[in-house]
VOGU-3710 file (C-alpha; in Angstrom, 3 decimals, decimal comma):
1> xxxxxxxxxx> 82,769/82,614/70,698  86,431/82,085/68,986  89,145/84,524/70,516  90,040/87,471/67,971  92,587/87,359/66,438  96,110/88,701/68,248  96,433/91,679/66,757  93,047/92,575/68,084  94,040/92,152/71,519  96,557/94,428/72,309
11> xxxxxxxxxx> 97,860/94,362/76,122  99,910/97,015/77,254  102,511/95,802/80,453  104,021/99,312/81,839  107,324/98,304/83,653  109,766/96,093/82,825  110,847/94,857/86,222  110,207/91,285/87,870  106,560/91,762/87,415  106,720/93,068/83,839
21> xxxxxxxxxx> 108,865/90,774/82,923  106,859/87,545/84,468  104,264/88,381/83,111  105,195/88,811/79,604  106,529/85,330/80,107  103,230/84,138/80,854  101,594/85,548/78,088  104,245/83,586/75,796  103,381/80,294/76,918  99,745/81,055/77,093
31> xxxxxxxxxx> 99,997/81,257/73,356  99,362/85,468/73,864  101,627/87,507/72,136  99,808/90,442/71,164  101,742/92,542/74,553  103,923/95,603/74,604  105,901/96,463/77,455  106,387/99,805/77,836  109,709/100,304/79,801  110,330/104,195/80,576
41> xxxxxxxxxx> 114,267/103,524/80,766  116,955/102,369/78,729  116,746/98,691/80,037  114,830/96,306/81,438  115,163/95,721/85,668  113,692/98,128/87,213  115,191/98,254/91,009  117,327/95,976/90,082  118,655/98,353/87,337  118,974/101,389/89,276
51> xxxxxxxxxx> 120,225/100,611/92,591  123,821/99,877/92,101  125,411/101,057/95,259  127,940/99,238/97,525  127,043/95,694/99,007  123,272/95,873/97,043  121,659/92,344/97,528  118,415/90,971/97,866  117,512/90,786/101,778  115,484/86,978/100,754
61> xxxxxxxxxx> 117,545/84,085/99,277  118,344/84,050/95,824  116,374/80,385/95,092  113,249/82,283/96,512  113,851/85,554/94,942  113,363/84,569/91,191  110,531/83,777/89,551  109,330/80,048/90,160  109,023/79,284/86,475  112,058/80,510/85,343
71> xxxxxxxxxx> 114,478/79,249/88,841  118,658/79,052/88,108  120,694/76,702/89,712  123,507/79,667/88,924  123,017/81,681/91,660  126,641/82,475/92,922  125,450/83,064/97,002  122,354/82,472/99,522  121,757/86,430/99,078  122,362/87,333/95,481
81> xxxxxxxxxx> 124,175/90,791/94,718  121,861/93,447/92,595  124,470/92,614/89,408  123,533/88,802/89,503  119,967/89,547/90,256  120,075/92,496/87,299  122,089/89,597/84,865  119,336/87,386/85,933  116,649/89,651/84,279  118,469/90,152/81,110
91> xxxxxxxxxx> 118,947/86,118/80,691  115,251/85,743/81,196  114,142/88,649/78,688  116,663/87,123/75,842  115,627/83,615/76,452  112,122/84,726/75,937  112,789/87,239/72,805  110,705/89,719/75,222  112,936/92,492/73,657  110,814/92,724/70,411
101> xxxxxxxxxx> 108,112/93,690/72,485  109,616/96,649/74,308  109,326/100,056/73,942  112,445/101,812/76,002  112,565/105,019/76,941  108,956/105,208/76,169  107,178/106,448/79,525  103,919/106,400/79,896  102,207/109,648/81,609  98,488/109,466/80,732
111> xxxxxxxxxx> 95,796/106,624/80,579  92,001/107,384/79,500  89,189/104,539/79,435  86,935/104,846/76,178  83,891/102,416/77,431  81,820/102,692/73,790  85,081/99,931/72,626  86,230/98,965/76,324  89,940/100,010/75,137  92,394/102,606/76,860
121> xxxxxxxxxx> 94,250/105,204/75,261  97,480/105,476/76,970  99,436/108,505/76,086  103,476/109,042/75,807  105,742/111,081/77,349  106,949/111,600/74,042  103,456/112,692/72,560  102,871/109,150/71,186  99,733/107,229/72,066  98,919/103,300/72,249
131> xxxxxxxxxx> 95,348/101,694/72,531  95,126/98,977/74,585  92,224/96,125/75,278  94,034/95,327/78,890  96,312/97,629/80,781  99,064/95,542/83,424  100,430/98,417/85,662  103,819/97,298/87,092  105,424/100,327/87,540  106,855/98,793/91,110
141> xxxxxxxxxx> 107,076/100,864/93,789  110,806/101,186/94,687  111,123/103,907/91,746  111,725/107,264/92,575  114,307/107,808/95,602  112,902/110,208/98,286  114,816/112,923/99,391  114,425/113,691/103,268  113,360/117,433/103,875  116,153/119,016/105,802
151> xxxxxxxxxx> 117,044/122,550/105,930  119,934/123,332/103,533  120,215/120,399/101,547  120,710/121,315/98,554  123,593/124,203/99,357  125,724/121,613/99,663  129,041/122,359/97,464  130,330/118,552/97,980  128,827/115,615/96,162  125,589/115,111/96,946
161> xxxxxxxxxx> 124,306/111,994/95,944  121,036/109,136/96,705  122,027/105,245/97,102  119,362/104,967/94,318  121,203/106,978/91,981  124,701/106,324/92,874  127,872/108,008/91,663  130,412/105,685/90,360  132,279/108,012/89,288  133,277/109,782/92,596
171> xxxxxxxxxx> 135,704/107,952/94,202  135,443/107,453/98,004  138,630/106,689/99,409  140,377/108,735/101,678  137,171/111,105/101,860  134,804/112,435/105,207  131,321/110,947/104,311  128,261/111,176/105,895  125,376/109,175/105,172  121,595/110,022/106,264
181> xxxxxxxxxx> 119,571/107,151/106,975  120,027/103,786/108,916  117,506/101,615/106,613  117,830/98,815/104,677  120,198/100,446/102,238  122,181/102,091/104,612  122,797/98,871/106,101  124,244/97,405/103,342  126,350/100,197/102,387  127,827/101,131/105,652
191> xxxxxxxxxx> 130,017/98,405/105,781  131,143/98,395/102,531  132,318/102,400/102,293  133,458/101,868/105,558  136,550/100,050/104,797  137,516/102,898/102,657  136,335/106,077/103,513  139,153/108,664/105,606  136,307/109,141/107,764  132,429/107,975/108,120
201> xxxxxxxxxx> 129,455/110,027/110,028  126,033/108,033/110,273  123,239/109,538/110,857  120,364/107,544/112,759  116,648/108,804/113,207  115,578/105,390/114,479  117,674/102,316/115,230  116,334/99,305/113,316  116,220/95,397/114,756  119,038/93,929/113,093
211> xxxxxxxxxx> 119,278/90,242/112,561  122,350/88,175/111,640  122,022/87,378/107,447  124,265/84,177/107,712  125,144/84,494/104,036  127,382/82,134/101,848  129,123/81,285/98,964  127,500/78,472/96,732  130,087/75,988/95,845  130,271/75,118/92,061
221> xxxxxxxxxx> 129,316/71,528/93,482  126,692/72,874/94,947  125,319/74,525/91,583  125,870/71,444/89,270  124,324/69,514/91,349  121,257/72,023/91,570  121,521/71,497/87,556  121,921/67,677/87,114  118,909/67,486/89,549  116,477/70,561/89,342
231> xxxxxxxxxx> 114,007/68,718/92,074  116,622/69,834/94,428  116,652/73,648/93,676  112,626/73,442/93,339  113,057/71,396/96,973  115,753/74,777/98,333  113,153/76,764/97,294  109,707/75,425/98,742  112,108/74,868/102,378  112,973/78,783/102,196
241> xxxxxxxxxx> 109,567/80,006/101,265  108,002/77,744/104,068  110,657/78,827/106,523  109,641/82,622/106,018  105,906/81,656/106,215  106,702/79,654/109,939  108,550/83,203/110,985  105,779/85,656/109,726  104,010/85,543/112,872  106,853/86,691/114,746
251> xxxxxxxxxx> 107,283/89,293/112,179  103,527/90,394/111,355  101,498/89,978/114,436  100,904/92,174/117,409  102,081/89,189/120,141  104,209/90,456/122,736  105,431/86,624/123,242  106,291/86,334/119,451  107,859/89,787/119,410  110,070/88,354/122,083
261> xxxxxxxxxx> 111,737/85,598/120,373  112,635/88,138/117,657  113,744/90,278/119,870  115,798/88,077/121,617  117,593/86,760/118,876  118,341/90,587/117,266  119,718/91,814/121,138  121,982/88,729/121,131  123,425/89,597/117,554  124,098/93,322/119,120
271> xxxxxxxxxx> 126,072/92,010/122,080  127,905/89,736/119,530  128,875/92,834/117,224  129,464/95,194/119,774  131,522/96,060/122,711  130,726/99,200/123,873  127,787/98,990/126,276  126,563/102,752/125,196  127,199/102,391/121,709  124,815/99,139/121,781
281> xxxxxxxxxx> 122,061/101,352/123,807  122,218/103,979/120,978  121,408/101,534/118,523  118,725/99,118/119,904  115,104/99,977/119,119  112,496/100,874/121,507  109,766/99,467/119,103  108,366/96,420/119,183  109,757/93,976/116,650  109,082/94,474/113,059
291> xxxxxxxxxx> 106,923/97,532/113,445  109,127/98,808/110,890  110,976/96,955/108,928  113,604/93,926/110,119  116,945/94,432/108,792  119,682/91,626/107,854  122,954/92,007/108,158  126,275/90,073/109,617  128,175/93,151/109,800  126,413/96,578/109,869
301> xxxxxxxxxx> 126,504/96,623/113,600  130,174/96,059/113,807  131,147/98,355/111,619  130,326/101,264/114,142  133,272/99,806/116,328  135,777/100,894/113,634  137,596/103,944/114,695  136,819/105,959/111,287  133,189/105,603/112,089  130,913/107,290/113,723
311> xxxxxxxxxx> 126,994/107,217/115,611  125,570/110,207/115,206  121,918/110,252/117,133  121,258/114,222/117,775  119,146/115,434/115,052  120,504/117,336/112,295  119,707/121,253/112,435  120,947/122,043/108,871  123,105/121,475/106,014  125,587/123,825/105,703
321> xxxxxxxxxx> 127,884/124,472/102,416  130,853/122,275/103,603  129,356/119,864/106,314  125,911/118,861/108,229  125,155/120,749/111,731  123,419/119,028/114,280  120,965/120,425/116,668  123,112/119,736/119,482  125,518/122,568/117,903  128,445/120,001/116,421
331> xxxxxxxxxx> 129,471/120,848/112,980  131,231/117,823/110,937  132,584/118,955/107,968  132,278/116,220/104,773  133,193/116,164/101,213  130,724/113,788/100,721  126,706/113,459/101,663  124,976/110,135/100,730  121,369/110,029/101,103  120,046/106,945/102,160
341> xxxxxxxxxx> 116,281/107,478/102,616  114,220/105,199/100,520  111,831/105,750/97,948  108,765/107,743/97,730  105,990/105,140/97,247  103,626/107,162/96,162  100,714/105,081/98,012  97,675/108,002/97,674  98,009/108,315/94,034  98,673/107,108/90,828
351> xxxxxxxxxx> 101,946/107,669/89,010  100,117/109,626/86,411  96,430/110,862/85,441  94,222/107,383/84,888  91,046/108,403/84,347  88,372/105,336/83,916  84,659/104,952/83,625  82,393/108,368/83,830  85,543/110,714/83,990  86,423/109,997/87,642
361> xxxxxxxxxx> 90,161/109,721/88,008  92,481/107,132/90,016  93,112/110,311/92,228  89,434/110,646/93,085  89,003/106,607/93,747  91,814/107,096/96,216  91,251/110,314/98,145  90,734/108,211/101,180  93,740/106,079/100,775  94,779/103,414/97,649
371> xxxxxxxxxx> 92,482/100,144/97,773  91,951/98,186/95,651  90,444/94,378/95,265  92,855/92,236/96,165  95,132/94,361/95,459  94,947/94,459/91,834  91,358/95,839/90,555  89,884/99,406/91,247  86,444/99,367/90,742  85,943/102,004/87,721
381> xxxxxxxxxx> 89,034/101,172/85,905  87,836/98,303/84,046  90,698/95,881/82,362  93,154/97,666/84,405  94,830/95,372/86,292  98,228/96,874/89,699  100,866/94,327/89,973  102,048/94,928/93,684  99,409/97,402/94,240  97,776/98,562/97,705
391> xxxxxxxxxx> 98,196/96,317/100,852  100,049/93,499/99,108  103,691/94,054/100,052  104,680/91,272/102,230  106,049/91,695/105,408  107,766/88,549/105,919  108,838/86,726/102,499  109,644/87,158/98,779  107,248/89,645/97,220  107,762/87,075/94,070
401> xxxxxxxxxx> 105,541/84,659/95,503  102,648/87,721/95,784  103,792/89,037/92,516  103,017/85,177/90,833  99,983/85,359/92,096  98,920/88,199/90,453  100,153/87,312/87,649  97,972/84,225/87,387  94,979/86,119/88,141  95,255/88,541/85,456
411> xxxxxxxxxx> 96,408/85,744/82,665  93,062/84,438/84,141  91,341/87,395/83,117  92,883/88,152/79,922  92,092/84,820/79,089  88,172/85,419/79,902  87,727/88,968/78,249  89,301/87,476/74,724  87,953/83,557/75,123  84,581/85,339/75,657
421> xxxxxxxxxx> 84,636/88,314/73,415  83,811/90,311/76,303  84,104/94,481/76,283  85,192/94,859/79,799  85,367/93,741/83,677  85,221/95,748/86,716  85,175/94,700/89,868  82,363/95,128/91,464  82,173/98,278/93,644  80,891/95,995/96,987
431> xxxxxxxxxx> 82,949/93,276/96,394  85,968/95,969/96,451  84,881/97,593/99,622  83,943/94,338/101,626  87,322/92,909/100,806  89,160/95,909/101,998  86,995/96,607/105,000  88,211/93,198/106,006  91,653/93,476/105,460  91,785/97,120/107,441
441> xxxxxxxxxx> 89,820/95,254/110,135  92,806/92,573/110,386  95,267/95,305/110,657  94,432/95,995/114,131  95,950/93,270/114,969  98,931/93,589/113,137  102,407/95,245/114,750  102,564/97,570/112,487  100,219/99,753/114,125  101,805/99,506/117,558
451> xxxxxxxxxx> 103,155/103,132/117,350  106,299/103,449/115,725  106,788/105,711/112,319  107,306/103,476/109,167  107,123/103,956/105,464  104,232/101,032/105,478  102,035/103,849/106,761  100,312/106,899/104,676  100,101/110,012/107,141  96,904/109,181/108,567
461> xxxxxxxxxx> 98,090/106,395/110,104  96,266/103,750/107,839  98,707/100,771/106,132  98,010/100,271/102,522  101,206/98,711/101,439  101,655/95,400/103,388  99,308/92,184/103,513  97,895/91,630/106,860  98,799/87,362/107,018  100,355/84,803/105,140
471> xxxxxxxxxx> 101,778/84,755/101,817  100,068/81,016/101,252  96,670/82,206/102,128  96,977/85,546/99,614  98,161/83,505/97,132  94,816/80,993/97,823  92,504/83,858/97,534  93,893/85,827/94,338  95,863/83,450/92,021  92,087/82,488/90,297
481> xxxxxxxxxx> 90,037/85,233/88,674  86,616/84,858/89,597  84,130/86,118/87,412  81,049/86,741/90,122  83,421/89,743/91,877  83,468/91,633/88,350  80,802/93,276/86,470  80,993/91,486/82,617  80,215/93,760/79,589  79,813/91,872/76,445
//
């Protein structure tokens, strides 16, 4: 049977981050251009876009954090800045004419499944709706910033601000800060406010392993050489990506010995950064190594030996109009609060109502937790495909290389459901649960679930956001769509 024609095929791609964006590229040189990404802000970028705070950067090396069929030889440093990686995104979506296809400031905030013409009706935040023959979710987790719950927050009369949402307009210098959080934001902008700030009040939960980031400069050598010969840059960026896969173990698994060597190499990057023996007990973790996650840094740790900064450990009591009590009974007064906290991942439910085959709702499928077949297909949601969905965060390495995957997969499917005139796929309930009985089997022996309190795990205890092994053998098992694991309705 001869595909229909493109106009017949709609796709609908929500986000217009990395995985939006890749995909969309995909499409293009699959000859598919029947997609509209739906992008609920002004621009495309997505994290990228929004977090704009001092000393953002990608925490994995700028030749593996870009998307393998679109790599630049530009890249000013090992650890590119959120600006380059943000300018990065826009060069892609112009080269590609990808703007013609998006709908900005169009959010989307329902999704229904109509299985008589195996399309969904995806509704609007402005009242609008759009029917679609495949949905590609890639809303991306690291959205919505998450506000801690502390006692008084909000009657606060200084600026209050998140590292998500930052205020460039509020000038730090010379000011009392405080900032909440020691986690892989914080880490970044510590240092950088530091330098500036009258004062600077930190306040740690948890300490975090900390090792060394050994950034650098790329020389413009360096880069026109990368240009002249691309095998090169494809050559820096299969050495990073296999470097990362030869340290997961170290990272991922529950092995005291491995734990060790990681261990070992964070204390030693403490004792370099700092002096004071009871400072450096303050701030080294009693968790085993990468139970939460590993941070990277070459000067967070030092920056608590300046004499403007402060450690704070005691747990705060309550935010008070002009400063933040702790329990121990200190008030420090501040004329500024930055919250460093995170996002909310929103891991037990869906960012909006999706409600698929015989009424049931995302919400229902995932009242025990979000699964989903490899993490992209929820059986009952046919042709609705999760970029970076459930238990497929990496713990180790460039969430690109899971992202391509996906990608692949769902170009695979796309290209079976039009090739073959077919109404629908879903994945077959038992091939959904055997998978994911599987992978919660492996997380047992996984360090995550050596005791300490991370955002990889949902309240119960369970991990649904990180992929228990290697990058290489996820990307083996879900870069193909297979059509046995789906249920085909012509």
């Amino acid at each position: 049977m001869n595909a229909p024609p493109e106009n017949d095929f709609p796709i609908a791609i929500i986000g217009a981050g990395f995985a939006g964006i890749g995909t969309a590229i995909q499409l293009k040189k699959a000859g598919i251009h029947s997609f509209t990404i739906f992008e609920r802000a002004a621009e495309v970028g997505g994290t990228w876009r929004d977090n704009t705070y001092p000393g953002a950067a990608c925490d994995v090396p700028s030749h593996a954090y870009s998307l393998s069929f679109e790599q630049s030889p530009n890249w000013s440093r090992r650890f590119a800045e959120s600006g380059e990686i943000q300018d990065y995104l826009l060069s892609i979506t112009d080269k590609w004419k990808l703007r013609e296809h998006i709908r900005f400031e169009e959010e989307i905030v329902e999704a229904r499944f109509d299985e008589d013409s195996g399309s969904w009706t995806l509704t609007t935040g402005k009242g609008g709706s759009f029917t679609a023959r495949v949905v590609v979710a890639c809303a991306g987790g690291l959205v919505n910033p998450a506000w801690p719950d502390i006692k008084g927050l909000q009657s606060f009369t200084g600026e209050l601000f998140h590292t998500a949402r930052w205020n460039h307009d509020y000038d730090l210098a010379g000011r009392r800060v405080a900032v909440i959080g020691t986690g892989a934001s914080a880490v970044q902008v510590v240092p950088n406010i530091a330098r500036e700030v009258e004062h600077l009040d930190v306040y740690q939960r948890t300490p975090a392993w900390v090792v060394p980031k050994r950034d650098k400069v790329y020389s413009e050598r360096f880069k026109r050489l990368l240009t002249r010969f691309p095998i090169l840059l494809h050559a820096s960026r299969y050495l990073k990506y296999w470097l990362s896969e030869l340290m997961g173990p170290v990272v991922f698994l529950d092995n005291e010995r491995l734990s060790k060597l990681g261990e070992k190499g964070s204390l030693a990057h403490l004792e370099a950064q700092v002096q004071d023996p009871e400072l450096r007990k303050k701030l080294k973790p009693d968790f085993q190594f990468g139970c939460k996650r590993i941070l990277i840094s070459d000067d967070y740790w030092a920056s608590f030996e300046r004499p403007n900064v402060e450690l704070v450990t005691d747990p705060i009591e309550e935010i008070k109009s002009t400063g933040i009590q702790s329990k121990d009974g200190t008030f420090r007064p501040v004329d500024a609060i930055i919250v460093a906290t995170g996002f909310d991942l929103g891991l037990a439910s869906a960012p909006f109502p999706i409600t698929g085959l015989g009424g049931r709702t995302i919400d229902d499928a995932w009242k025990e937790g979000a699964v989903a077949y490899k993490g992209m297909s929820v059986s009952g949601f046919p042709n609705w495909f999760i970029l970076m969905g459930p238990n497929t965060g990496p713990g180790h390495t460039s969430v690109l290389v899971f992202t391509e995957a996906q990608i692949a997969h769902v170009l695979g499917a796309i290209k079976k459901i039009r090739g073959k005139g077919l109404r629908y796929v879903n994945v077959r309930q038992a091939v959904q649960d055997r998978y994911n009985e599987k992978l919660q089997d492996r997380m047992k022996h996984m360090v995550w679930h050596t005791g300490c309190n991370s955002w990889y795990l949902s309240p119960d205890g369970s991990n649904h956001s990180l992929y228990p092994g290697f990058a290489a053998e996820y990307v083996l098992r879900a870069r193909r769509f297979r059509t046995r694991d789906y249920e085909i309705v012509r």
